[in-house]
N, C-alpha and C positions, 0 to 999 in steps of 0.2 A: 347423705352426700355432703361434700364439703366444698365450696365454692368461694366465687369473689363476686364483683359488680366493678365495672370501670366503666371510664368514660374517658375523653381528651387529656380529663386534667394529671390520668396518672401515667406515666409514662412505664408499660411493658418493653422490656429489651429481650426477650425471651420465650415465647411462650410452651418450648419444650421443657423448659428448667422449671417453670410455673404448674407442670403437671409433674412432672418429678417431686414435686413436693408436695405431692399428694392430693393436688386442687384436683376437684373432678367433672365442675364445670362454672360457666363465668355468664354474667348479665352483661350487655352491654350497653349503654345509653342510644339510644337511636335517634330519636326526634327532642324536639321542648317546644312547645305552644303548637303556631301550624303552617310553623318553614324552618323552622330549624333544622339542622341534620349535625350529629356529633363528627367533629371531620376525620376523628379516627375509627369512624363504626368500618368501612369495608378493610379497612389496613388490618385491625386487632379483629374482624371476623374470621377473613382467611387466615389469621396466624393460628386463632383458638383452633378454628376447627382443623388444618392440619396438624395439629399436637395429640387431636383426638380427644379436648375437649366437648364437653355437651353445650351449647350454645343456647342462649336466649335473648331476647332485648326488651329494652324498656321504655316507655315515653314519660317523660316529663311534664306533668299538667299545669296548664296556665291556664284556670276555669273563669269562664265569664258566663257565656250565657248557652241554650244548646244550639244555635247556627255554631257558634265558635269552635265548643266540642266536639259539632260532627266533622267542622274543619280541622281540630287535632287529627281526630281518629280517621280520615281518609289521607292526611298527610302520613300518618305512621303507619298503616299500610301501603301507601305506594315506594314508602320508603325500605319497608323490607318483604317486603312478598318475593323477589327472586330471588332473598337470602336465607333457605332449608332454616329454619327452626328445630331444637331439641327439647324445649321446653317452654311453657306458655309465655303465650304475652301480656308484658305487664303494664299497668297503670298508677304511673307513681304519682302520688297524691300529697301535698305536703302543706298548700298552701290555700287560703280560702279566696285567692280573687282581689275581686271585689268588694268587700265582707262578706261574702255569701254566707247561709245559715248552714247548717247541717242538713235540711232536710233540700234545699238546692244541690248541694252539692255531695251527696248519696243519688240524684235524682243525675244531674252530669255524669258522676262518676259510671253508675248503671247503664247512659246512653253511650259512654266510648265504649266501655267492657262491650256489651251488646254487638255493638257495630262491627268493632273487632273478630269478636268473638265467629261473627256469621260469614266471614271474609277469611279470616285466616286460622279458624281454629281457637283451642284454648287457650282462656288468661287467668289473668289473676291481679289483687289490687295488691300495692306497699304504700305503705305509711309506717309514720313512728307513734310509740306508743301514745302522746298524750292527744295528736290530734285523729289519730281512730277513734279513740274510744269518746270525745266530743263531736267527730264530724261524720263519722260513718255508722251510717243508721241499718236495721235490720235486713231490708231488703239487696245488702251486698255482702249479706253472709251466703249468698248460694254459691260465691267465686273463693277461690283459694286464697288466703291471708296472706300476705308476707311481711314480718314485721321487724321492726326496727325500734331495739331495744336494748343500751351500751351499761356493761359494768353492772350486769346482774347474771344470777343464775338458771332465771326462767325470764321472759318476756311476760310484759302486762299486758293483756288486751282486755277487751269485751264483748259481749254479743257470740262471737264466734267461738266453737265448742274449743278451736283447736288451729295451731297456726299450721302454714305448711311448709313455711320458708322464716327464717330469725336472721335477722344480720345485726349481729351479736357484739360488732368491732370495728371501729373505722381507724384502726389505727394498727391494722396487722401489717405481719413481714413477709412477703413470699418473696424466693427466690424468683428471679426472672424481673420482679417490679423493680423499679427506684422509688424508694418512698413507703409510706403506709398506704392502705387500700383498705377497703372494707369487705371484712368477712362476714361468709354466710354457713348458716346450718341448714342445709336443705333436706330435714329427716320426711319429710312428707312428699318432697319433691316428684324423688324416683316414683312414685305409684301413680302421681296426676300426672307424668310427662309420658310413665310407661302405658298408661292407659288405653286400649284399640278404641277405633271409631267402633261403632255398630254393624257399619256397613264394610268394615275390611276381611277381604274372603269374598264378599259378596259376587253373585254373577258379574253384577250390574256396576262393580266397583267405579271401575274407569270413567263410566258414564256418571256417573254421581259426582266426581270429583271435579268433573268437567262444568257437571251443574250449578258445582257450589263456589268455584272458580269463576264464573258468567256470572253471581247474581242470579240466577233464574229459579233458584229452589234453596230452601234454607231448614237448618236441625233444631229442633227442640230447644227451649231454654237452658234443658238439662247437660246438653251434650249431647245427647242421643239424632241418633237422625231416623231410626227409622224405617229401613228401606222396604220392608214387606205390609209397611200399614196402604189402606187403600188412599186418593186422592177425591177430596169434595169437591165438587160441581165450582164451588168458591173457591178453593184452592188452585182450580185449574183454571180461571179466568185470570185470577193472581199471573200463572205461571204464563200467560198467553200475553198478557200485559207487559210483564217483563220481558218476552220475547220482541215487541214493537207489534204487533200482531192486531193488535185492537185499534190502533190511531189510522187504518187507510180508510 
């Protein structure tokens, strides 16, 4: 798939002329640290997705320590949870902080993915090439890559078998923008965005959804949720707890 990434600073006049030109779907900036909000996310949302755009967003990390983290990641969900997703949520990662080490900030990065992840479904991390492959350590290869790599013919990374997402140009031309934008090769995209829950079809569908919408019940590391496995004795104190059930 061929796509773009915007945010405030590039100005869409268009976004029916933007998929006439063969764009097939777009990122949008969403949040940066934990109150920012981009002031063109719901203007260029409703535009993308009436074009018929696939839509996704992204947050911009300002890592300090994980209280701060887990206040990114509750800020960028409350920021777009009643705005449909077509494609995961991302964790753009560019910057080390503080000096944070790599193994600090693989360990960040893992807590917003995570957080996210059980709230709103799938993500995925960006960076560019030279600081993945110095800051992001083994255990954020189980999340989809997107990588950022200009003026070559393949993307450098490491650790990870395989990207999912390249943004290949920050100085393209689509129709519809004023200006350069940055483009993306989303050849892995379509299969993680097409991907069904486990539980869709399921009897119990709506009730699950309902569940994982409340915080009351949460899927797999993997993705998976599940819904025919049975419930432990502990898992069901878990769930009792989150209900308020246990504090009268």
């Amino acid at each position: 798939m061929k796509g773009i990434d915007v945010s405030h600073w590039n100005q869409v006049n268009d976004w029916n002329q933007v998929k006439s030109d063969g764009i097939e779907f777009v990122y949008l900036k969403a949040t940066e640290g934990s109150s920012y909000v981009d002031p063109k996310l719901e203007e260029y949302y409703m535009g993308a997705k009436k074009a018929g755009l696939r839509v996704g967003f992204y947050h911009f990390a300002r890592p300090i320590d994980e209280a701060n983290t887990l206040s990114e990641a509750r800020h960028f969900i409350n920021t777009v949870r009643d705005m449909p997703a077509d494609l995961p949520y991302v964790y753009d990662i560019e910057t080390t902080g503080a000096g944070l080490k790599a193994e600090q900030l693989t360990k960040l990065a893992g807590l917003w993915l995570e957080t996210v992840r059980l709230s709103l479904g799938k993500v995925m991390i960006y960076s560019y090439s030279y600081f993945q492959k110095k800051y992001l350590l083994e255990p954020l290869t189980k999340y989809p890559l997107w990588i950022a790599h200009y003026d070559v013919s393949e993307p450098s990374f490491s650790r990870w078998k395989e990207f999912t997402c390249w943004q290949y140009s920050e100085k393209g031309s689509v129709n519809g923008i004023q200006g350069n934008v940055d483009l993306d090769d989303g050849k892995g995209l379509k299969a993680v965005a097409d991907q069904k829950k486990d539980y869709e079809g399921h009897w119990a569908q709506e009730s699950i959804e309902k569940a994982i919408k409340a915080g009351i019940m949460k899927g797999h590391t993997d993705g998976t949720w599940g819904p025919n496995e049975p419930v432990t004795r502990g898992q069901l104190a878990v769930i009792l707890d989150r209900l308020g059930l246990l504090d009268q």
